[in-house]
C-alpha angles and dihedrals in degrees: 000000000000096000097035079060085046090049089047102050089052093052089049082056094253098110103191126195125229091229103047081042090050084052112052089033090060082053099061118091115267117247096058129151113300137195137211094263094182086057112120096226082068087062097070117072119229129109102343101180093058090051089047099060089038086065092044080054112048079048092065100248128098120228114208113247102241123101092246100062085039091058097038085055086047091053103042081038094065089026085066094045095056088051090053091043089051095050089044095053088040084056106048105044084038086232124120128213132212096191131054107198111204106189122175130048095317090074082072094075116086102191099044076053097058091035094053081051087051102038086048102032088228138112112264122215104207117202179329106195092209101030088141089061085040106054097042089049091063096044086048081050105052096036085062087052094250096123132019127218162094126269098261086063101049086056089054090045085051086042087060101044109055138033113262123187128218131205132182138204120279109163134041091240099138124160121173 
């Protein structure tokens, strides 16, 4: 969604960086306007932003029309999702988890990272960027009889070999 809004407001001649966007959208007061993310009318690409304050709309609430409050409702909006996911997940295997790991390019964001922490109520392990490649690259691996191992110690051997980030919860923001 983030980056469908991004590719919109270039083609409308108002080219806006993540960062700047990441920025003024961590600014903006929590418990904005938020929108079904796991909705299919988010998947098709096409003037986000628009869809985006029709849902805000039909919802009964308004979203300011400016990029920043566009890419806050994206981010508490996903950042909700995950939490009901997660519940949902938690509720159905009867099993609770204290950590939430975000991997790909999503644990880039720092604030979707803190938000998902908030949202859950859980910490958050963000990282690594690549863990597809990664993680093929260690079963390949071990298939070929390079390493040895289990599971459980190809994840500390990840662990150890890239940054990860934490983030905690700062605020009760859970929403099942």
């Amino acid at each position: 969604m983030l980056s469908e809004c991004q590719r919109t407001w270039a083609a409308e001649g108002h080219r806006q960086e993540l960062t700047a966007l990441l920025e003024s959208a961590a600014a903006l007061p929590a418990g904005g306007p938020q929108i079904n993310a796991d909705d299919p009318a988010f998947i098709a690409p096409d003037n986000m932003p628009e869809r985006i304050r029709s849902a805000v709309r039909a919802g009964g609430a308004v979203l300011p029309d400016r990029p920043a409050a566009v890419v806050r409702c994206i981010l508490d909006s996903l950042a909700a999702a995950y939490a009901r996911t997660l519940a949902r997940a938690e509720e159905l295997s009867g099993k609770r988890t204290s950590v939430v790991h975000i991997v790909g390019g999503g644990s880039q964001n720092r604030l979707l990272c803190q938000l998902t922490a908030d949202a859950t109520g859980k910490t958050v392990i963000a990282g690594p960027v690549e863990a597809t490649a990664l993680g093929n690259v260690l079963i390949q691996a071990r298939a070929a009889g390079a390493i040895n191992g289990r599971l459980a110690e190809l994840r500390a051997l990840v662990r150890a070999s890239v940054g990860l980030e934490s983030y905690e919860p700062k605020l009760a923001l859970q929403s099942p």
